[in-house]
C-alpha positions in Angstrom: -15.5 6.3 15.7 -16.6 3.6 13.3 -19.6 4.7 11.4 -21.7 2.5 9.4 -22.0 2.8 5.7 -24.0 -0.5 4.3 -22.6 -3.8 4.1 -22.0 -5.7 0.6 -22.6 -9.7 0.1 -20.6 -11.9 -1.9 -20.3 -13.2 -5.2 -17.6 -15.6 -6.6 -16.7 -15.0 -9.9 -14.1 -16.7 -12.4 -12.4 -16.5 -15.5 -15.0 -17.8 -19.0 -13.8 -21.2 -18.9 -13.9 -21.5 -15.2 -17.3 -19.9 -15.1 -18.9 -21.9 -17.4 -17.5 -25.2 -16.2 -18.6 -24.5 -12.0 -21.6 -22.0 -12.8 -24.5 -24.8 -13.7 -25.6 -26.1 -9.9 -24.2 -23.9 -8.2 -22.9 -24.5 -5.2 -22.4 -28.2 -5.5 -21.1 -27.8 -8.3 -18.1 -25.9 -6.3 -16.9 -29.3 -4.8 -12.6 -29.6 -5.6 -13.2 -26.2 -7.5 -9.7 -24.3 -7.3 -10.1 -21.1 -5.1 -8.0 -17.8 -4.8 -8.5 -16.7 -1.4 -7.6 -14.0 1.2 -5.1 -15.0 3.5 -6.5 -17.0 6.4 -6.1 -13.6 8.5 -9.0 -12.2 6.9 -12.4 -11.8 8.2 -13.5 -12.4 4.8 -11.5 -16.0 4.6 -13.5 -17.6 7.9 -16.9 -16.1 6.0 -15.9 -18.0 3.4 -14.5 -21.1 5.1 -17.7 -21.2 7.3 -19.6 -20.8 4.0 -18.1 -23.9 2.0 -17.9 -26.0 5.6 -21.9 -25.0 5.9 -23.0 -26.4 2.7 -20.3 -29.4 3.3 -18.4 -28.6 0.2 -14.4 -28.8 -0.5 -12.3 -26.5 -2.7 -8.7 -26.9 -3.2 -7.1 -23.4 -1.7 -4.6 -22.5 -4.9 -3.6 -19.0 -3.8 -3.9 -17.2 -1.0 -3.7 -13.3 -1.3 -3.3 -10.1 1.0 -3.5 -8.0 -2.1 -7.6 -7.5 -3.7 -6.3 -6.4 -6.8 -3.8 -9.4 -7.3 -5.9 -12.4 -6.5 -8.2 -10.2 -9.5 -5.5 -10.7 -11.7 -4.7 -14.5 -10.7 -8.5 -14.9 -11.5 -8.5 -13.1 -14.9 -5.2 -15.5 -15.9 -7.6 -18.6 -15.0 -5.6 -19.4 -12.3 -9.3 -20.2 -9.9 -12.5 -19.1 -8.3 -12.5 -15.9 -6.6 -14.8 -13.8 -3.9 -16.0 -10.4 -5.4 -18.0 -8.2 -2.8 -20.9 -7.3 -4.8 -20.2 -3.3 -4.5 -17.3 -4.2 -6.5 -19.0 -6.3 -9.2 -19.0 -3.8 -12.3 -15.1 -3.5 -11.9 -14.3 -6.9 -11.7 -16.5 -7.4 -15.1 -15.6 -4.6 -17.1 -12.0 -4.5 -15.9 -10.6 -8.0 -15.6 -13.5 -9.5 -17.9 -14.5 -12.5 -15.5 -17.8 -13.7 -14.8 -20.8 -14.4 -12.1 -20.8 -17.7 -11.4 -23.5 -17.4 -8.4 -23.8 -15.5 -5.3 -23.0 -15.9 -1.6 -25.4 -13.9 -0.7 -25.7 -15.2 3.3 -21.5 -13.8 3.3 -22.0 -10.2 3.9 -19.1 -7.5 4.7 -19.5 -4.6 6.4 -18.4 -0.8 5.3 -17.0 1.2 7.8 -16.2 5.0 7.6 -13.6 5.5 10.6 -13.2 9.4 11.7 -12.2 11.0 14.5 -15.3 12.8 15.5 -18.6 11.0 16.9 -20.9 12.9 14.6 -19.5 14.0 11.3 -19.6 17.8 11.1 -17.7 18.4 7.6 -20.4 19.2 4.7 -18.3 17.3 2.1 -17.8 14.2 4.1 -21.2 13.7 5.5 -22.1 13.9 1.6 -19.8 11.4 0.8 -20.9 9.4 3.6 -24.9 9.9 1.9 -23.5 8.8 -0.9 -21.9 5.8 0.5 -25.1 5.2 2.0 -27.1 5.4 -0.6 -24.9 3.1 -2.8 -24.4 0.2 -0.9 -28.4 0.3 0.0 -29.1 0.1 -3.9 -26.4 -2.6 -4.8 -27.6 -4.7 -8.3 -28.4 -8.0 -7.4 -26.5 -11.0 -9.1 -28.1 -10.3 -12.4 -28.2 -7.0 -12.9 -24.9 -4.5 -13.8 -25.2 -0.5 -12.4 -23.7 0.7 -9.8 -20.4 1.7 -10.2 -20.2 5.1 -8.5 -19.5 4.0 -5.0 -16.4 2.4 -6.7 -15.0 5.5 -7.7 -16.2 7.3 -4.0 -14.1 4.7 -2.4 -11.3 4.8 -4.5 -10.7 8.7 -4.0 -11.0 8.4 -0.2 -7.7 5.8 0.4 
């Protein structure tokens, strides 16, 4: 049984030099930019191909990634443009040191909590489910940077 937790939108972010070159008009200013990308698999790739193809603009594909935490490091080396679900903002900042350059607000992902039981009876995962909850309700917008606990909820629960 799928249970709902929240859903997270998207922001792309990219390494200082990158940033500060594609950040001023954003999105036009994304035309021929060089993207990392999931593979073309991915829900989250035809969110973002139907993004760019609704605004009419082009990026050059440079990479395309199964692995999150490598298309991170891709971006951190400068390498191009990456998609950052917004619950995952502060990591991406503090931990690979790239920046906003806007947000893709109308792409939003969906968390799932996937169980075996129709109604949760455990006291310790409905709480972490709350938790969940209450996390991805309460995301920072584009400007702001708290919010880091669900980070840590979903990183013990893999």
């Amino acid at each position: 049984f799928a249970h709902l937790l929240g859903e997270s939108s998207l922001l792309l972010y990219g390494a200082k030099e990158l940033a500060k070159r594609y950040r001023a008009d954003f999105p036009t200013s994304l035309e021929g930019a060089p993207l990392l990308a999931p593979t073309g698999q991915a829900s989250l790739r035809r969110l973002l191909d139907r993004w760019f193809i609704q605004r009419g603009i082009k990026v050059r594909v440079v990479g395309e990634f199964d692995d999150a935490g490598l298309m991170r490091i891709a971006g951190a080396r400068g390498l191009g443009l990456l998609p950052v679900r917004s619950a995952l903002r502060t990591e991406v900042e503090e931990s690979y040191k790239l920046e906003l350059i806007g947000s893709m607000k109308e792409v939003v992902e969906p968390y799932y909590l996937i169980s075996l039981e129709r109604r949760v009876r455990h006291a310790a995962v409905s709480a972490l489910i709350e938790h969940a909850r209450t996390e991805l309700a309460g995301q920072p917008t584009p400007r702001s940077t708290s919010g880091s606990s669900l980070r840590r909820t979903r990183r013990e629960h893999r």
